[in-house]
N, C-alpha and C positions, 0 to 999 in steps of 0.2 A: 415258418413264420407264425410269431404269436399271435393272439388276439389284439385286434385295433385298440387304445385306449380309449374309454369311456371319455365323451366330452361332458364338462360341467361348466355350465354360465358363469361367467368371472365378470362381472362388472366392468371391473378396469379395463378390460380389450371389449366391451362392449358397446352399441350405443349409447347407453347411457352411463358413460364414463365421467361428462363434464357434468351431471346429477348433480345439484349440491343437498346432501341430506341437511332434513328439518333438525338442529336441534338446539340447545344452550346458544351455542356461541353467536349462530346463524340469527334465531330470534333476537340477541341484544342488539346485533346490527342491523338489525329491519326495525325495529323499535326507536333508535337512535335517530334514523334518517325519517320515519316516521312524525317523528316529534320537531327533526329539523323545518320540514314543509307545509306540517299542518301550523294551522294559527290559534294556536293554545296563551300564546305569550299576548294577543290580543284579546283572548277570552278570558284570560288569568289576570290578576295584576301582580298576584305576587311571584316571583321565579322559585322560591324555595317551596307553593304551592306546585307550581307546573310538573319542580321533578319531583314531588312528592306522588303527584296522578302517575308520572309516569313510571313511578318504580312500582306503584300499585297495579297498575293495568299489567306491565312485565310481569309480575309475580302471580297475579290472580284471574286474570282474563285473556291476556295476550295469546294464546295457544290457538282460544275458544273462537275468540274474536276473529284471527287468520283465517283457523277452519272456517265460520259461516260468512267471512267475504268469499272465499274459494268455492264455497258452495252457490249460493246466491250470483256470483259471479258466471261461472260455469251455465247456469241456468238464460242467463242474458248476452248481455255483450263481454263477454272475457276478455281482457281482463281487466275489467271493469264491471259498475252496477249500474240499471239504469233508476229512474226512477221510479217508473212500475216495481221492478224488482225490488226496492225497498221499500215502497210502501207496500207493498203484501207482504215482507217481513215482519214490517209494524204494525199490521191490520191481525195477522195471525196470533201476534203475540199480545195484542188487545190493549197496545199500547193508546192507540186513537181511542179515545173514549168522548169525544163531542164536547169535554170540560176543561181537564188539565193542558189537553194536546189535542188539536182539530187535525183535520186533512189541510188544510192551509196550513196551519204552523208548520207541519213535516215539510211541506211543497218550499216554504219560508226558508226552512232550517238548511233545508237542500240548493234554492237559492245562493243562501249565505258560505255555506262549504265552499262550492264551487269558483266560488269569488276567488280572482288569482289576484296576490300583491304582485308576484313575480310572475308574468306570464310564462308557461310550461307549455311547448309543444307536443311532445307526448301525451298529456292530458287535460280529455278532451273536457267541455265549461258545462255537459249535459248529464256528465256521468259520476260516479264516485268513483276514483282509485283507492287505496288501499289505505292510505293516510287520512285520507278524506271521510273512507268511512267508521275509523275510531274519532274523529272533528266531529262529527254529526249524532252519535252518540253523546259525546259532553253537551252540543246545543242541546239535545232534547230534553236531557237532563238539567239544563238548567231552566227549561220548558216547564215538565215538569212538576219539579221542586221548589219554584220561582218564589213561594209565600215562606218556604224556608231557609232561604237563600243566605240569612244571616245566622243560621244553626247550623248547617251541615259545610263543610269545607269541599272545594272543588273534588276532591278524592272521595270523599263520600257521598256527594251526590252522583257520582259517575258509578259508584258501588252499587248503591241502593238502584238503582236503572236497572244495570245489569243484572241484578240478583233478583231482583222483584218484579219486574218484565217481561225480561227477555230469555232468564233462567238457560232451559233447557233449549230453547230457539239455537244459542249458538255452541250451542255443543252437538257438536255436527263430525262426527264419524275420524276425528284424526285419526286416534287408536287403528279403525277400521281400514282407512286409506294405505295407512303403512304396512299393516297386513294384506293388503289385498297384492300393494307392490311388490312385495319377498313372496307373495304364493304368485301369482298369477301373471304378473310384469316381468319379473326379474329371472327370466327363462329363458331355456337354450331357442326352443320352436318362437318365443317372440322377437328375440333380439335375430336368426337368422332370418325370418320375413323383412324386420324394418328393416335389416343392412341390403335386401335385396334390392327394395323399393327404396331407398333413403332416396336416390334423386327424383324419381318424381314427386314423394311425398313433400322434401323442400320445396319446389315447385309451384306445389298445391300451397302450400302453406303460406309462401311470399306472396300468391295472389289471392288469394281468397280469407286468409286466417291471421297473419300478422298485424300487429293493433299498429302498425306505423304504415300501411298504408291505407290510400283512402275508400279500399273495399271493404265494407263489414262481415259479416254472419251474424246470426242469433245465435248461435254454440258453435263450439267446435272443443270435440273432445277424442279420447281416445276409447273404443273399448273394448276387452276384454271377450271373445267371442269364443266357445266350444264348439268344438266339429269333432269328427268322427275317430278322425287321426291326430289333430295338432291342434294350437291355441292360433288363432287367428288376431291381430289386432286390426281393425276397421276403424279409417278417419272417416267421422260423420261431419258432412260441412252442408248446411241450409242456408243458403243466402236468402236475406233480407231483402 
């Protein structure tokens, strides 16, 4: 009898089979639905403006922008922001400056996002989702830039934010994230742990960490943990 074959992590028969990878295709379709349910078309009046911001945000920011909702998110209520969480975003990146933009105008801006035309049950009137937080971006920017408002076009004022702000704020580790997952996620020793524990971990999850029910946490994430022999993954769940 030969030797056993070597097993190697295969994705496809793995937990993390239904993964959908970040990339092109994936971004234009979160982009698209993004723009469906944010209220651009009421902040804009012109529509050949709107898709103009939004083939600029797609091309030049939208990567960025993902990463530090996912970040900032993670940090708070996932998946979601709250409003603490953003304003320490905006305090960090020295946006609030006590002239152009107060802590009240943010508190305003974040008011104003949350405003549903269409009431949405999955999200909540306290928090920013993901749409909401490229919506609250353009308000501040129109904040802002308010005394230039008949020079700069909606795409350029969302620009100039972005680029003169927030910069480096939302450039937050994509690169990093993906490499972390191909070294250290996408392994034999992690994928046979979660298949071991999958049902209790669902468990955990539907009570404690699912944004559709009405139990919170303040994080819940996954992580990456080294021992002696094997990689460990540990769900951290702190209720609120």
């Amino acid at each position: 009898m030969g030797p056993r074959p070597r097993r190697r992590f295969d994705k496809r028969t793995s937990v993390f089979k239904d993964f959908v990878e970040d990339n092109e295709e994936m971004r234009r379709r979160m982009i698209e639905a993004d723009f469906r349910n944010a209220k651009f078309n009421r902040l804009i009046k012109s529509k050949e403006a709107v898709e103009e911001l939004k083939e600029d945000i797609f091309a030049n920011h939208y990567k960025d922008l993902k990463s530090s909702f996912l970040h900032y998110g993670t940090n708070g209520s996932y998946p979601y922001i709250s409003l603490l969480e953003f304003g320490r975003l905006c305090r960090e990146a020295g946006l609030i400056d006590g002239k152009t933009v107060t802590v009240a105008d943010v508190d305003r801006a974040f008011i104003a996002t949350n405003f549903e035309i269409n009431e949405q049950e999955d999200n909540p009137d306290t928090m920013l989702c993901r749409f909401e937080f490229i919506e609250i971006f353009f308000r501040l920017a129109q904040m802002r830039y308010k005394e230039f408002a008949s020079k700069l076009s909606p795409k350029e004022m969302f620009k100039k934010l972005i680029e003169e702000v927030f910069g480096d704020r939302l450039r937050i580790g994509f690169r990093e994230r993906e490499e972390f997952r191909l070294r250290s996620i996408y392994t034999l020793a992690v994928d046979d742990y979660l298949k071991a524990n999958l049902e209790v971990l669902s468990r955990v999850w539907k009570k404690f960490a699912d944004p559709r029910t009405k139990i919170t946490v303040s994080y819940t994430h996954l992580r990456a943990h080294e021992t002696g022999r094997n990689l460990v993954c540990r769900l951290l769940l702190e209720k609120k």
